[in-house]
N, C-alpha and C positions, 0 to 999 in steps of 0.2 A: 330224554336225550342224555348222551353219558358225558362227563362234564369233561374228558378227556377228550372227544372228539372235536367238539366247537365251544366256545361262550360267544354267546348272543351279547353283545353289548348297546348300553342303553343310545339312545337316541344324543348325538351331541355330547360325546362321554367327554369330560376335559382332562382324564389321563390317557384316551385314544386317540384324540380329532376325530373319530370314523364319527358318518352319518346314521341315519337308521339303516337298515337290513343288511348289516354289514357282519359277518360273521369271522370272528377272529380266531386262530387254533390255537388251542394249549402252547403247540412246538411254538408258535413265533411268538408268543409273551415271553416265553423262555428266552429265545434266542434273543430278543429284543434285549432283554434283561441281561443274558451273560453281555452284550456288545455293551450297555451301559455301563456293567461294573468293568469290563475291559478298557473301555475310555479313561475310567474314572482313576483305576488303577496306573495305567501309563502317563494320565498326567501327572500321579505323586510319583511316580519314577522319575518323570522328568524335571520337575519340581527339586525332587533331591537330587536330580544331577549338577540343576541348577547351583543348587548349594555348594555343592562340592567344589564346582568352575571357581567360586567365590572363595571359599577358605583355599583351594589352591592358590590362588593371584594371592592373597592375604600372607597365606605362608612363607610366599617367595618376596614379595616386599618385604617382611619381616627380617630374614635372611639377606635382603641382597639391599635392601634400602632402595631397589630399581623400580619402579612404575611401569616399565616399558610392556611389561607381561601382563601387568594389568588394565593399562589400554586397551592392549590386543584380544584380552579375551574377558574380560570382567564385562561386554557392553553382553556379549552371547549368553552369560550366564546369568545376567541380568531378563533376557528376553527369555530363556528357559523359565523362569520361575516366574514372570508375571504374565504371559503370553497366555490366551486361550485356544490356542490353536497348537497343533501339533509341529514343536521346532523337531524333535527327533520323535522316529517311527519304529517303536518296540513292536517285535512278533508280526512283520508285513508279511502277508500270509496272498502273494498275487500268482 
């Protein structure tokens, strides 16, 4: 069988979940895999957006001595960088 068509995967694989006869294609390891590193990728985007929200409020307290800007947005930039889940949706492709 040519290895481009299907891989047979083992019984109980623990990088597939699939059970036995379960036949996987090349295309969707692939695509599994761009969508992993697409995840992985948009969380350090958002990760370093996070940052940004933060040295902004930092900046302007620095300059203005006010807190007010950093109330308002220091908690979001805060939730961007420790958050596991997607606070902002780079490349929504619907």
């Amino acid at each position: 069988m040519n290895q481009s068509i299907a891989i047979k995967l083992v019984p109980e694989s623990s990088t597939s979940g699939q059970s036995d006869n379960n036949i996987v294609s090349l295309s969707k390891i692939r695509m599994h895999q761009r969508a992993v590193r697409r995840h992985r990728n948009n969380m350090i985007k958002q990760r370093i957006s996070g940052l940004g929200l933060l040295l902004i409020c930092w900046s302007v307290w620095a300059m203005t001595k006010d807190l007010t800007v950093s109330i308002l947005i220091a908690p979001l930039g805060g939730l961007m960088i420790f958050s596991k889940k997607y606070v902002m949706n780079f490349n929504a492709k619907e």
